[in-house]
C-alpha positions as CSV (number, residue, x, y, z in Angstrom):
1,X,36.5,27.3,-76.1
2,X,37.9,28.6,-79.4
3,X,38.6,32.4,-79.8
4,X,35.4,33.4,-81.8
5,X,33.1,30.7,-80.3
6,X,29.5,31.0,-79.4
7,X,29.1,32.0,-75.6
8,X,28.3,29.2,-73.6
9,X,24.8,29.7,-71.7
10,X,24.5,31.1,-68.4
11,X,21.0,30.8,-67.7
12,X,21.2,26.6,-66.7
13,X,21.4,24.7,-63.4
14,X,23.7,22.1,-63.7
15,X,23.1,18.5,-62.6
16,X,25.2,18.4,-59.3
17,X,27.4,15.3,-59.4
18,X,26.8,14.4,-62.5
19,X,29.8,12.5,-63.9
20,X,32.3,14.1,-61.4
21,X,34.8,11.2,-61.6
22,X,35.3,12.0,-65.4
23,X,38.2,14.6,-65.8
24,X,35.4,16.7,-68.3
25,X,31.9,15.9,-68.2
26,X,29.1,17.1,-71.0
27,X,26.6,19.4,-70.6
28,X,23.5,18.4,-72.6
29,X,20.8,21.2,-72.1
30,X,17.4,21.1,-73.7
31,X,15.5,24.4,-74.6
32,X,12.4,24.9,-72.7
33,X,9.1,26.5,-73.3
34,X,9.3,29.6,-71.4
35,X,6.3,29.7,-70.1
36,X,4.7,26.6,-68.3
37,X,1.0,25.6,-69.3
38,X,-2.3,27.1,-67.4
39,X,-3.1,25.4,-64.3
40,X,-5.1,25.8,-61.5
41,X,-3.3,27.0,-58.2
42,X,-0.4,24.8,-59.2
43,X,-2.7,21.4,-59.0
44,X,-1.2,20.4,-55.9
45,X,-2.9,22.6,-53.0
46,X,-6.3,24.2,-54.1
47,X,-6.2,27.2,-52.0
48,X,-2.5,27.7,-51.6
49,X,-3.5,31.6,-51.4
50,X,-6.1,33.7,-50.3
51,X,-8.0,33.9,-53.5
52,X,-6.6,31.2,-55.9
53,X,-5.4,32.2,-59.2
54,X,-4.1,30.7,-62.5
55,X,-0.4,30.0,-61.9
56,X,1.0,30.9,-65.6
57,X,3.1,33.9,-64.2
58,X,6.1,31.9,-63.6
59,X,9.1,32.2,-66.1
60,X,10.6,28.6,-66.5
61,X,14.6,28.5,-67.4
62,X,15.5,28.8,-71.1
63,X,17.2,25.8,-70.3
64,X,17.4,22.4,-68.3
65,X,20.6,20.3,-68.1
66,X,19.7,16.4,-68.7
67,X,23.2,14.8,-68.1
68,X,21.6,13.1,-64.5
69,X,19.2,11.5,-66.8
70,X,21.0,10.5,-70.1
71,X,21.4,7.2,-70.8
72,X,23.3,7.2,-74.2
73,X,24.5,9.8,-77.2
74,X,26.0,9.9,-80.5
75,X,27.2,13.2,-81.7
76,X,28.2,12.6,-85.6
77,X,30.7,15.1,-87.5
78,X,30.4,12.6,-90.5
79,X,32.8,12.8,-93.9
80,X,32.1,15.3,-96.5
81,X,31.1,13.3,-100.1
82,X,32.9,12.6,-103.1
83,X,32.3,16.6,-104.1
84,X,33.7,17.9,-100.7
85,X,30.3,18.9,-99.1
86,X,29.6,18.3,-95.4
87,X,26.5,17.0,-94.2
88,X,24.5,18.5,-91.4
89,X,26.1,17.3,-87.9
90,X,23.5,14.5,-85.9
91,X,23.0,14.0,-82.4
92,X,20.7,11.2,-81.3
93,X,21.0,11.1,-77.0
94,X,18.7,8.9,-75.1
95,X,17.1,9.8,-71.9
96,X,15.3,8.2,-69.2
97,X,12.3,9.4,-68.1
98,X,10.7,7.7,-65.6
99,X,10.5,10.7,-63.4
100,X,8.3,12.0,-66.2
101,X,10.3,15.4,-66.0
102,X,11.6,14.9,-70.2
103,X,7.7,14.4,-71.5
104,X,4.6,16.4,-70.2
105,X,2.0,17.4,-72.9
106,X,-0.9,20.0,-73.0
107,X,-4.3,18.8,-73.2
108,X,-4.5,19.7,-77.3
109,X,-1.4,17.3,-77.4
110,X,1.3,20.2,-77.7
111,X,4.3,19.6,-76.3
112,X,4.7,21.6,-73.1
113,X,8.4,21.7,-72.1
114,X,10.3,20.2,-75.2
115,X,10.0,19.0,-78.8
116,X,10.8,19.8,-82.1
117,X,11.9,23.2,-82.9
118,X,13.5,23.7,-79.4
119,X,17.5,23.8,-79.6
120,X,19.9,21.4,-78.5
121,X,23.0,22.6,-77.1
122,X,26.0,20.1,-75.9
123,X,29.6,21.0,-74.6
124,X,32.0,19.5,-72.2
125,X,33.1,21.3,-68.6
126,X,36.2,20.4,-66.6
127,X,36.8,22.6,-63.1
128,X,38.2,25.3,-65.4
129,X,37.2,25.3,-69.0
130,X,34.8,24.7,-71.5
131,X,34.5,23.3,-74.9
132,X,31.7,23.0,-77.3
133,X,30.8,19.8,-79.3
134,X,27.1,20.5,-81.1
135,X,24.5,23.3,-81.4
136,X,21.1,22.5,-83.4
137,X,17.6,22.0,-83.2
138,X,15.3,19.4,-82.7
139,X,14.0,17.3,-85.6
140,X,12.5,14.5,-83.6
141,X,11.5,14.0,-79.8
142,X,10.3,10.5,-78.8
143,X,8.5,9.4,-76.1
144,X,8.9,5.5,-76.2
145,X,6.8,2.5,-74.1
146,X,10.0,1.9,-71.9
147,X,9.8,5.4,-70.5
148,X,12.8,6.3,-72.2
149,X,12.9,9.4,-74.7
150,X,14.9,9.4,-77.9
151,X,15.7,12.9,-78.8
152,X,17.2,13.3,-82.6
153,X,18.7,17.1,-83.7
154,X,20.7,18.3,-86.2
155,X,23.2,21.5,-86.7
156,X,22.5,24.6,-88.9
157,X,23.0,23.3,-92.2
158,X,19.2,21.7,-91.9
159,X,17.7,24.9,-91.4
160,X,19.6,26.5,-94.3
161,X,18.8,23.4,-96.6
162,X,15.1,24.5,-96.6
163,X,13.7,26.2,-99.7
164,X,12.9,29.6,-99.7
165,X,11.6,30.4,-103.3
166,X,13.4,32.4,-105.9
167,X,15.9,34.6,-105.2
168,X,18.9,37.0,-106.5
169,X,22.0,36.7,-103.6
170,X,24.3,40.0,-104.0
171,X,25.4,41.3,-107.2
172,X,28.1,40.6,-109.7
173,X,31.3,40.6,-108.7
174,X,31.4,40.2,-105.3
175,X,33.9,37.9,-103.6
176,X,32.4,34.8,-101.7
177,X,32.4,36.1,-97.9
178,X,30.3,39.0,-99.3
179,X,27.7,36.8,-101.4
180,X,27.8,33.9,-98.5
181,X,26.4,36.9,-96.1
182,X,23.7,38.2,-98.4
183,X,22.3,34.2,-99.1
184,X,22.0,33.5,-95.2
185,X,20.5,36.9,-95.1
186,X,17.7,35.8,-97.2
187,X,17.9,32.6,-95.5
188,X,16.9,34.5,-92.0
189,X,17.8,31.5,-89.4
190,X,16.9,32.3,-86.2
191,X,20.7,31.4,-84.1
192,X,22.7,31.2,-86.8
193,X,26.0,32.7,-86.3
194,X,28.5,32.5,-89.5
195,X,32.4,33.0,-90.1
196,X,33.1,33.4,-93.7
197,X,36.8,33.0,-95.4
198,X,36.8,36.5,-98.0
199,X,38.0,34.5,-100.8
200,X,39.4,35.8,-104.1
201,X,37.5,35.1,-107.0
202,X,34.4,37.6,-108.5
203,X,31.1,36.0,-108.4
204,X,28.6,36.0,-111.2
205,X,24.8,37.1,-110.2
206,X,22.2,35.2,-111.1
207,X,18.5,34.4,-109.7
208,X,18.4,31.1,-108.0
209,X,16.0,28.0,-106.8
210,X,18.6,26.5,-104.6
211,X,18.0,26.5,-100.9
212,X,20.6,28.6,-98.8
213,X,23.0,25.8,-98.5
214,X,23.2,24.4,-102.0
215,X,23.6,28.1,-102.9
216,X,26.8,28.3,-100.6
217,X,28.2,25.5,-101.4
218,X,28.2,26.7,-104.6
219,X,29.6,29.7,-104.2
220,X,31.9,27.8,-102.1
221,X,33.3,25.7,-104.4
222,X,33.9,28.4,-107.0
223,X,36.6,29.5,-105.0
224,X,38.0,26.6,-104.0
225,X,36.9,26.5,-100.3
226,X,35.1,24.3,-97.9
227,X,31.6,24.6,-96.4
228,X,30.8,23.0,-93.0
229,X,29.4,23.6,-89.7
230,X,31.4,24.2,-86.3
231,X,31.2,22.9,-82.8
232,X,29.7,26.0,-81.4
233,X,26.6,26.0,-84.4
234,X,28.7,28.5,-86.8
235,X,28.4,28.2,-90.2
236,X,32.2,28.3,-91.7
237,X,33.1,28.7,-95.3
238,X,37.1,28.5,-96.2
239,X,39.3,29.4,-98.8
240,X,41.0,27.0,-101.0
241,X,44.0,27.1,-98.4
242,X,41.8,25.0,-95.7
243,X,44.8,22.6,-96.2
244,X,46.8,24.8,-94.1
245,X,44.9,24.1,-90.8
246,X,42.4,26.2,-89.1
247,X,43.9,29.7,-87.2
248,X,41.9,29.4,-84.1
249,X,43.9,25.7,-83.2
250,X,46.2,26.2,-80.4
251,X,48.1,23.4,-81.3
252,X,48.3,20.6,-83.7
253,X,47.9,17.1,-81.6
254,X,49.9,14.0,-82.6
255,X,48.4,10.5,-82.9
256,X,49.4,7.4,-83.8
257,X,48.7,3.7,-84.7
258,X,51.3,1.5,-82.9
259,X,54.0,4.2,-81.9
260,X,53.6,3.6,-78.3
261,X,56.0,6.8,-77.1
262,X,53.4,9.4,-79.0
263,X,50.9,11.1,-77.0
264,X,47.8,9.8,-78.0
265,X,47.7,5.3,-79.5
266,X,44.6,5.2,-81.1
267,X,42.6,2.2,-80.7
268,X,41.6,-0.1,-83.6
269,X,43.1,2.4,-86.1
270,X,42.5,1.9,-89.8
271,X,45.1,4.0,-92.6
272,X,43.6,4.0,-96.2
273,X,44.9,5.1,-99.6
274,X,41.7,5.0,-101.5
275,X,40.4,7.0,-105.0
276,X,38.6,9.0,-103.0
277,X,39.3,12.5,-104.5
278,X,41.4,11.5,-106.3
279,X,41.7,13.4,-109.5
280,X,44.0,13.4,-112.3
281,X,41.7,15.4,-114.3
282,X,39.8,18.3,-113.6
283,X,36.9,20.1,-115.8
284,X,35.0,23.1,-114.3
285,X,32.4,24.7,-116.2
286,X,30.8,28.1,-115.1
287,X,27.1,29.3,-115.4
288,X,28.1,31.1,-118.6
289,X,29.6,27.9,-120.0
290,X,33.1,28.8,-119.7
291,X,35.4,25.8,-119.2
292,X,38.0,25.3,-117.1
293,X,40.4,22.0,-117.6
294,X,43.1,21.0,-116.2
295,X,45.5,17.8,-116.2
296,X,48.5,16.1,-114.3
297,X,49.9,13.1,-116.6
298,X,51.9,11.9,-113.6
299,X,48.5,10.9,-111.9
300,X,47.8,6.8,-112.3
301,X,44.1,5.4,-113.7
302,X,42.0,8.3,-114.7
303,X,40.7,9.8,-112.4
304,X,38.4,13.0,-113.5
305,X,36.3,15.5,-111.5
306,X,33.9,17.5,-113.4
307,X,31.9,20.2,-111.9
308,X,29.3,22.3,-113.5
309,X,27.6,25.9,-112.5
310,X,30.1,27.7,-110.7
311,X,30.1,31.1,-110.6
312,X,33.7,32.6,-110.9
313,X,33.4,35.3,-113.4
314,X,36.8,34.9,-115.7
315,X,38.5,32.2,-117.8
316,X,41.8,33.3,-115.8
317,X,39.8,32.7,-112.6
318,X,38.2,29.1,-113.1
319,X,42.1,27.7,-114.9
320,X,43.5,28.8,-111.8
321,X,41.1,27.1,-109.4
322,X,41.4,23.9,-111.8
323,X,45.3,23.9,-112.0
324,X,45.3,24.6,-107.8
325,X,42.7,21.6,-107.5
326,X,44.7,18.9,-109.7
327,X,47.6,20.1,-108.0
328,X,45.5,19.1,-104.4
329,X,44.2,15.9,-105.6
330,X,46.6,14.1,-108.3
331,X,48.5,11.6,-105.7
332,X,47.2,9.0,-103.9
333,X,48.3,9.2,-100.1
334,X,47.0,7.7,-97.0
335,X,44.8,9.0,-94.2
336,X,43.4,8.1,-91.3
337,X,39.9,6.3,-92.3
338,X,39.1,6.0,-88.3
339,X,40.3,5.6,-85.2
340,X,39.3,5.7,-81.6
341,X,40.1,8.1,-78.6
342,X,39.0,6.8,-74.8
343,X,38.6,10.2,-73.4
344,X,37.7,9.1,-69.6
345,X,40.3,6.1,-70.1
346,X,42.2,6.2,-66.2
347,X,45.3,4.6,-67.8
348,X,45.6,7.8,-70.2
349,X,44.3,10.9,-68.3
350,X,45.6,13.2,-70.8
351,X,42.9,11.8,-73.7
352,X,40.1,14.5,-72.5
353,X,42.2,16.7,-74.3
354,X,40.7,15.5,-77.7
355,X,37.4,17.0,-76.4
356,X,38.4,20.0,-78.1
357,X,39.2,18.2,-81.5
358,X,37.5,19.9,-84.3
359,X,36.8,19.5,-88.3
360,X,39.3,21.4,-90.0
361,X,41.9,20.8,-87.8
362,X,45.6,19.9,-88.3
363,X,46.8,16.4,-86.8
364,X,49.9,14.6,-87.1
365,X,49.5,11.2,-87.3
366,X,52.5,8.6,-86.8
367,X,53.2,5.2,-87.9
368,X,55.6,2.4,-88.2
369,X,55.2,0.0,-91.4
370,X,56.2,-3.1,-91.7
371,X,58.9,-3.9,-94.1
372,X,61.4,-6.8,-95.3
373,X,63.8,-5.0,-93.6
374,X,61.9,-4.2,-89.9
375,X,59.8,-1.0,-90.1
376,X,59.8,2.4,-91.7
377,X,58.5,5.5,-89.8
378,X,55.5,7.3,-91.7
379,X,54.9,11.1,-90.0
380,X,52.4,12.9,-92.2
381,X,50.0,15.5,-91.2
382,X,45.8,15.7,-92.4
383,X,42.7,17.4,-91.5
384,X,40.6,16.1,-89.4
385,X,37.1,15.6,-91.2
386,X,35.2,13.2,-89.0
387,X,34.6,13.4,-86.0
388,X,31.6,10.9,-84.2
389,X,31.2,11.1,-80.2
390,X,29.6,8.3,-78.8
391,X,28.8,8.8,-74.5
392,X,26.8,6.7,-72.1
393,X,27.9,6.7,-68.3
394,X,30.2,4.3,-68.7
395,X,32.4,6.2,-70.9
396,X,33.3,8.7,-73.8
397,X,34.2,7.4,-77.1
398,X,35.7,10.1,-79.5
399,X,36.0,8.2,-83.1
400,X,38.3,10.7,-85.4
401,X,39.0,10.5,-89.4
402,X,41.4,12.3,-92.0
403,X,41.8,14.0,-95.4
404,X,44.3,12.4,-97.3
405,X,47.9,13.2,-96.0
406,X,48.9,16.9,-97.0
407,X,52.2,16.8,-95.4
408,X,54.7,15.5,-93.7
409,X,57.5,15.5,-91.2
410,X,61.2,14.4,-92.8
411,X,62.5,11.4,-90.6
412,X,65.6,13.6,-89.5
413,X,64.1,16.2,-88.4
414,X,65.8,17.9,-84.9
415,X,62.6,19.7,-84.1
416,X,59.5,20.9,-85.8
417,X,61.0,24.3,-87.0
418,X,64.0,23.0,-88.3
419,X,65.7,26.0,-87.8
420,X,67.1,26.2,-83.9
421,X,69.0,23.4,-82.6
422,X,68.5,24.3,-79.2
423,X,64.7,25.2,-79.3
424,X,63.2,24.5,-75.7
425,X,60.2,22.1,-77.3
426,X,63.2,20.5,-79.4
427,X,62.2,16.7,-79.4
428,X,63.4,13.8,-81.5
429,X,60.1,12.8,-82.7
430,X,58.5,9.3,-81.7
């Protein structure tokens, strides 16, 4: 788990031997009703006491662990659009329920154990540690002819994108992390946990339609920042130094496409240098019609991003976030557009350790290109904005994609820090 994580739940039996061969196993438990439907003396014995009674007494456990049962599941961390915004993370998992534990209805056709509205919480266990990879709710629970049950959920971000009428978020001048609390105030989410970056530029106030999320990811974006949501369920904004790597990452992992020597070869890697954010121009306006523009004559085509209604109060403020974001997005570079991690592969046991890969994390990413002349190293370093598991018992996909490249490592580089020759990690790269 990450510093400021969500505590794992306590109050869940786990399926005994589920998955014990895999170095870390997931955990996929299913809020239940707490309290079981009205029946007669259980329906099993009719005078299992002296007098019978109506057995609705009985707490059931807040949760029920369906790993013994599940048959498949996707858990997608997909791309943020050409404007930078994340979508809500999406879990589909597939269970079997033959045993007709997963689907039991009361007699008006309510769901009695599980359904939509109930949360979905996932994370992987080894012997000693845990690590979250989605917290939601349920949009969709299926009950299909094959006695199989298709569950669908999504993260927070779906419960902020709902409407809730016209309202005025903080006051002028506050910084982002204030205004971000006072819209998910209004927004009232039941769960929600949030970690919001300060930020640095003064907010206009202004009444507003926009559902909670559009609302902070426009706040958001007048500063520069990201929006997205977490492993663990938390809503995180960023400033505009999200570049830099999140602080809560241990370490920053290494990858590469056909370097066989680095820790982790993906499989079926694909490196892209598209215009994809690209942007050679850049025009921000604010709610009050001040303009912002911004240009780099070095950048090729013409490439322009224009963004209307941000709130940044000054002129000085909105030129500064439009010279910082050319600056960002003027050069083409490559990134990683996918590639694959076998987490339970026996031949690599040290994969698991991308369980705890997250968006907004660093990675290095190393690769040798052909040339006339043999190959040329390529060492940059991304983010990681794409994440997509995909489990069934046979195994434990983690797909993984990047930003554009933000840095990189000079080919004679003695060590990472450059500045001790005899550093103990020293290394001559890979």
């Amino acid at each position: 788990m990450r510093v400021a994580d969500r505590p794992i739940p306590t109050s869940i039996t786990l399926d005994p031997g589920a998955l014990a061969e895999w170095p870390v196993r997931p955990v996929f438990a299913l809020e239940q009703t707490p309290v079981p439907p009205y029946v007669w003396d259980d329906g099993t014995v009719w005078n299992a006491a002296a007098v019978p009674v109506w057995d609705a007494t009985t707490v059931m456990p807040a949760w029920q662990d369906a790993t013994c049962d599940f048959t498949g599941c996707t858990i997608e961390y997909d791309a943020p659009d050409d404007k930078g915004l994340f979508p809500a993370a999406r879990v589909l998992l597939q269970i079997d329920n033959r045993s007709g534990r997963w689907a039991r209805y009361n007699v008006d056709g309510t769901p009695a154990d599980f359904g939509a509205g109930r949360l979905l919480w996932i994370w992987a266990r080894s012997a000693t540690a845990t690590w979250w990879l989605f917290a939601g709710r349920i949009a969709r629970y299926d009950e299909r002819a094959d006695n199989t049950i298709e569950v669908e959920a999504f993260d927070y971000f779906s419960d902020l994108a709902q409407p809730v009428g016209t309202y005025t978020p903080g006051a002028a001048g506050d910084l982002p992390g204030v205004r971000m609390a006072a819209i998910a105030a209004v927004a009232a989410v039941p769960q929600l946990r949030t970690r919001f970056a300060a930020g640095v530029v003064h907010l206009t106030a202004q009444a507003t339609e926009a559902a909670p999320l559009e609302e902070m990811q426009t706040v958001v974006g007048s500063d520069g920042g990201v929006l997205y949501g977490d492993a663990d369920g938390t809503i995180v904004s960023t400033d505009r130094l999200w570049r830099a790597g999140r602080s809560d990452q241990v370490a920053v992992p290494t990858v590469a496409t056909n370097v066989c020597s680095a820790p982790v070869v993906l499989t079926d890697p694909v490196l892209s240098s598209s215009d994809e954010f690209l942007a050679g121009v850049v025009v921000l306006e604010n709610v009050a019609h001040l303009k912002a523009t911004a240009t780099n004559v070095n950048a090729p085509g013409r490439y322009v991003l224009a963004v209307a209604d941000q709130q940044w109060t000054t002129q000085a403020e909105g030129d500064a976030l439009a010279v910082w974001t050319v600056a960002q997005q003027w050069q083409p570079r490559i990134g990683l557009a996918e590639g694959d991690v076998y987490l339970t592969d026996p031949a690599h046991p040290s994969y698991f350790a991308a369980v705890d890969w997250r968006r907004g994390d660093r990675i290095r990413i190393v690769h040798d290109a052909r040339t006339p002349q043999g190959t040329a190293r390529v060492d940059v370093a991304a983010v990681l904005n794409m994440l997509a598991h995909q489990i069934t018992p046979d195994g434990w996909v983690l797909t993984i994609g990047t930003t554009r490249a933000i840095d990189y490592y000079p080919p004679t580089y003695w060590d990472q820090t450059a500045y001790r020759w005899d550093d103990a990690g020293a290394v001559y790269g890979y």
